[in-house]
N, C-alpha and C positions, 0 to 999 in steps of 0.2 A: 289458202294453203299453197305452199311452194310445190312447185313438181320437182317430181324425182331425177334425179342426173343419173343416166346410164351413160358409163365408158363401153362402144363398143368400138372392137378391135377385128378389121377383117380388111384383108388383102385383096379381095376381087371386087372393082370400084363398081361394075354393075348392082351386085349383089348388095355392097356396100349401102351404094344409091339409096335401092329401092327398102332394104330395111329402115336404115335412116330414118328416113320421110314415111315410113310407115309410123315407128315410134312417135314420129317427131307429131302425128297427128292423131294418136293417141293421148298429149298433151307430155309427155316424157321432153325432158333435156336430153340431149345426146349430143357426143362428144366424141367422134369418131377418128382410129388411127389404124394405120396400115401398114405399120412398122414394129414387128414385136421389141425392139429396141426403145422404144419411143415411148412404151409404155407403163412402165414405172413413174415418169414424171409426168405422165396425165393423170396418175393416181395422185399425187401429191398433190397436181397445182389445181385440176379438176373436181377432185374428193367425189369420185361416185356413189350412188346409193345400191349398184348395183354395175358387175361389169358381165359385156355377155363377150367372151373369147373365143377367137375360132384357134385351132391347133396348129395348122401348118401355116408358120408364119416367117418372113423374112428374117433373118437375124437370132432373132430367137423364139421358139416355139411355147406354144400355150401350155403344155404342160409346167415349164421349169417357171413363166410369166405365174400360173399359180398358186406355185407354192412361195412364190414371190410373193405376193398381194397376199396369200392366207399368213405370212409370218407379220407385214405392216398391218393390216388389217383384218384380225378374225372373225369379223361379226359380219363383212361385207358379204353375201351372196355371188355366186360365178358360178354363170352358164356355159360351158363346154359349146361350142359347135365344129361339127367337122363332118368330114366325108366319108372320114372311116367308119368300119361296123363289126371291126373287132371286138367279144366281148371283153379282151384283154385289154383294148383303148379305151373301154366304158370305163372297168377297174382302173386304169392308169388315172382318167381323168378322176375321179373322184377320191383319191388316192392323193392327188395333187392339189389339191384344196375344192375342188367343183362341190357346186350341191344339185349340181343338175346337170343333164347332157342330151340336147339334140343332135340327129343326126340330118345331113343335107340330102335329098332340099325337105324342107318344110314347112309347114303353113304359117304365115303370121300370126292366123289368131290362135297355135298351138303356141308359137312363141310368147305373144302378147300375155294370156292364161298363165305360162310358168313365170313369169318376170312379176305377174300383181301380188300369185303365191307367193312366190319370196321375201318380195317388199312386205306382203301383208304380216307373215311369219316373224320378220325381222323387226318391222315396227311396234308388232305386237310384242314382242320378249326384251324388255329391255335388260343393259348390263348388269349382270350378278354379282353382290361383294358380299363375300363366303364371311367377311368379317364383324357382317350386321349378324342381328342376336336372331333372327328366325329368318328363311328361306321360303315363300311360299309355292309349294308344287302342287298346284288345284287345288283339292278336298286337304290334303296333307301341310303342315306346318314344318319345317325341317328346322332345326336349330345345329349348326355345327361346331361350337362348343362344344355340346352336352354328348354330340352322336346320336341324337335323337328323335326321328321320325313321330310325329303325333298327327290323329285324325281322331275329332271329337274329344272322347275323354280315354282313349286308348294311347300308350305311348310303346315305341318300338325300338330298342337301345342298338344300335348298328354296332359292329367289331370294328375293328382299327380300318382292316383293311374293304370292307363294306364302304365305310366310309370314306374313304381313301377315292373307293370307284365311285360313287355317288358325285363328291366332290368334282371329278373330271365331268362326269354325265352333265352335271350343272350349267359346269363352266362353258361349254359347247351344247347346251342345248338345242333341238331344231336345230343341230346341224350335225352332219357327219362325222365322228372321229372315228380314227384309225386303231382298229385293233391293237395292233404294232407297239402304237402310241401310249393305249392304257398297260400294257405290258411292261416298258418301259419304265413309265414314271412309277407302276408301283413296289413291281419284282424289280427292275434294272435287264433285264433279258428276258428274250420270247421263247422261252424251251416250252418245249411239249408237254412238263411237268405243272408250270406256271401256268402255261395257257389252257389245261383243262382245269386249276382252279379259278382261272376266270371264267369259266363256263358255271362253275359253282356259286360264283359272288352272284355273278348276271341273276342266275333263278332267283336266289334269296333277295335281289331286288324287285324280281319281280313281283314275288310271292308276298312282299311286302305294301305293294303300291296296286294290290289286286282289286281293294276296294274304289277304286278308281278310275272306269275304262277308261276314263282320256286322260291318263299319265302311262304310255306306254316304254318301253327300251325295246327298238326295233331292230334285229339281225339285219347288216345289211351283208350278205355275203359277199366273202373274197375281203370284206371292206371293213367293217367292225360294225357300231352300232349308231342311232340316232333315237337320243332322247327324245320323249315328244309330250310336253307340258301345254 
């Protein structure tokens, strides 16, 4: 089995060091840069399975780094690390593409634990084409042709816009999207009208995938939601 290539990006060479060589002995590839500038063409020539980025970074910061890397790569996993402990930097970072966020200092083997979840998550769910004849979501059969949720011999016909949100949930499964986001694509704008009836879709999805405790849609507040198949 190949091991996993982590891009990680951190400016303080001590710090650097000793993660480094922690991963590196974990049996992880790592591929370490210290230049937020530097780091979009380590994603290219590198192709990580996984980047862990710290925030304050020379040139350019981890935030804007990404929404960078979640626009080339959606399915890649990024770990936030920073100093700060604003809740308002937790929401930025995740916000910005992260699916996770440590704060400094902290233990390896907390780090070590969120980098095998992810890879496990991500290896686990491979990519979705909404264009095959059925979808499988655990106990549930989805067909999006038809609009059509089945489990056993029961079937569940979804509205336009049910499906609509379904569809994004899919597409981003196990991982975070942006409220914002689903607003957008389906209304075109985030008013206060649209956004409580996405609060209305949300349940009727819920209420739908109820016979199944492990297909959840999780509130991530400030943030939006995270399917979990």
């Amino acid at each position: 089995m190949s091991k996993a290539k982590i891009l990680y990006v951190e400016d303080e060479p001590f710090l650097g060091k000793i993660v480094k060589e922690s991963l590196e002995t974990r049996d992880f590839l790592v591929h370490m840069v210290d230049d937020g500038a530097l780091v979009m063409e380590a994603v290219d020539s590198f192709h990580p399975d996984l980047c862990i980025l710290d925030i304050m970074l020379p040139n350019r910061d981890g935030y804007e780094l990404g929404t960078d890397i979640r626009k080339k790569n959606p399915r890649m996993p990024i770990i936030f690390v920073t100093a700060k402990t604003q809740t308002e930097d937790v929401l930025k970072g995740f916000l910005s593409g992260g699916n996770d966020y440590l704060r400094k200092p902290f233990s390896m083997e907390e780090l070590i634990v969120r980098v095998n979840n992810l890879l496990q998550i991500t290896q686990s769910t491979p990519p979705v084409n909404l264009e095959e004849h059925l979808v499988l979501l655990g106990k549930f059969a989805y067909d999006p042709r038809k609009y059509e949720l089945r489990i056993g011999d029961r079937a569940q016909k979804l509205s336009y816009r049910e499906a609509e949100l379904l569809k994004i949930l899919i597409e981003h499964r196990n991982f975070p999207v942006e409220r914002k986001l689903i607003l957008q694509k389906i209304w075109g704008d985030d008013s206060f009208f649209n956004s409580r009836n996405l609060d209305v879709y949300i349940t009727h999805l819920r209420e739908y995938f109820k016979e199944d405790p492990e297909v959840q849609i999780i509130t991530l507040k400030g943030v939006g939601y995270q399917f979990v198949v």
